[in-house]
C-alpha positions in Angstrom: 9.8 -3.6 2.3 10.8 -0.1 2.0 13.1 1.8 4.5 14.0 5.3 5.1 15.5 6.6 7.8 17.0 10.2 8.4 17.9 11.7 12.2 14.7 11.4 14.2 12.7 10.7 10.9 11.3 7.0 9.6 9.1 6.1 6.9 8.4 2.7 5.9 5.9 0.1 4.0 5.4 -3.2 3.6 2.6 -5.9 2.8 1.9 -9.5 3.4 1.3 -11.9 2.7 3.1 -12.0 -0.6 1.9 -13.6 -3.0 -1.9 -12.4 -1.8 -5.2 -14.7 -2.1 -8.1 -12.7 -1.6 -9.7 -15.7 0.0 -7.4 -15.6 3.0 -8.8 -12.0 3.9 -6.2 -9.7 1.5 -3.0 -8.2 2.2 -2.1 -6.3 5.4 -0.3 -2.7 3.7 1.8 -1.5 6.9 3.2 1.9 7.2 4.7 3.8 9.3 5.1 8.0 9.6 7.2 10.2 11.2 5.7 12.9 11.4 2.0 14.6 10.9 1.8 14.2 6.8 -0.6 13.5 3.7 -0.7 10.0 2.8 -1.6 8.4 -0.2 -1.7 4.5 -1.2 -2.7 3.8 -4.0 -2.8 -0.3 -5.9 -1.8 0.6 -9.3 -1.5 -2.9 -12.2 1.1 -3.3 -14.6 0.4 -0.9 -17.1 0.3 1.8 -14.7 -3.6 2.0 -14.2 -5.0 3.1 -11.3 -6.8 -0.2 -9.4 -8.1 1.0 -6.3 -7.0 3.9 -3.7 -6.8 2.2 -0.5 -5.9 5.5 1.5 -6.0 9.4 0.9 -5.9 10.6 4.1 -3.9 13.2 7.0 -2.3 11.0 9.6 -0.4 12.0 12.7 3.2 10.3 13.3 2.7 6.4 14.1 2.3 2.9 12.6 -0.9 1.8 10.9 -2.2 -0.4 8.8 -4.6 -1.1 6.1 -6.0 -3.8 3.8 -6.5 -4.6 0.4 -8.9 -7.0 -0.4 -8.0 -7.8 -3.9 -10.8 -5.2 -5.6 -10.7 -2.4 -7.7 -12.7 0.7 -6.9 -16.1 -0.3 -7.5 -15.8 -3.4 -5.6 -15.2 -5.7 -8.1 -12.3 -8.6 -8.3 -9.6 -7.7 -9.9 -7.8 -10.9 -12.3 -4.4 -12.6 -10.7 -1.2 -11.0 -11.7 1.2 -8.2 -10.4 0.5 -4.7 -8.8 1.9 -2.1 -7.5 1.0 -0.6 -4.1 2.3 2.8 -3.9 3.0 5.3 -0.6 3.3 8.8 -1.0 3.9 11.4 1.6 5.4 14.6 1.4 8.5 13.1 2.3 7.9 10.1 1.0 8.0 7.6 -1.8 7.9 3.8 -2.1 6.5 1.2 -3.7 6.0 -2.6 -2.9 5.0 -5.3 -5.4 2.2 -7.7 -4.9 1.6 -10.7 -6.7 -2.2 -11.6 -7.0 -3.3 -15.3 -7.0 -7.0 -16.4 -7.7 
């Protein structure tokens, strides 16, 4: 989970469950916003690659969240191992790990 805070300002992210089995409907990705912004998540794998972009959207201040179902972009399953889901906002940066299990 990843925390910032500043004044009247919060940004946050996290997922669960952790380690993630498809099977069991994918990982909740929860963010939160402060204020109206870009946002960005992206599932990238170890190497850097991009997987899947879950989100690339304008949001208003709030808490939401999405899922990842353990696919790339075209649909397909991706193998077990570790990725990366990235937030980015204007103000923003974070990145939570998620370990994949088939």
């Amino acid at each position: 989970t990843a925390t910032v805070g500043a004044g009247r300002a919060m940004w946050s992210l996290a997922s669960r469950p952790n380690p993630l089995r498809p099977e069991q409907a994918g990982a909740e990705i929860e963010f939160t916003v402060a204020g109206r912004t870009e946002v960005t998540i992206r599932v990238l794998d170890m190497s850097g690659r991009l997987v899947r972009v879950i989100l690339d959207d304008t949001r208003d201040p709030g808490h939401y969240v999405v899922q990842w179902d353990g696919a790339n972009g075209a649909g397909e399953p991706v193998a077990s191992g570790v990725y990366f889901c990235c937030l980015v906002t204007s103000e923003f940066r974070a990145v939570e790990r998620l370990v994949l299990i088939r």
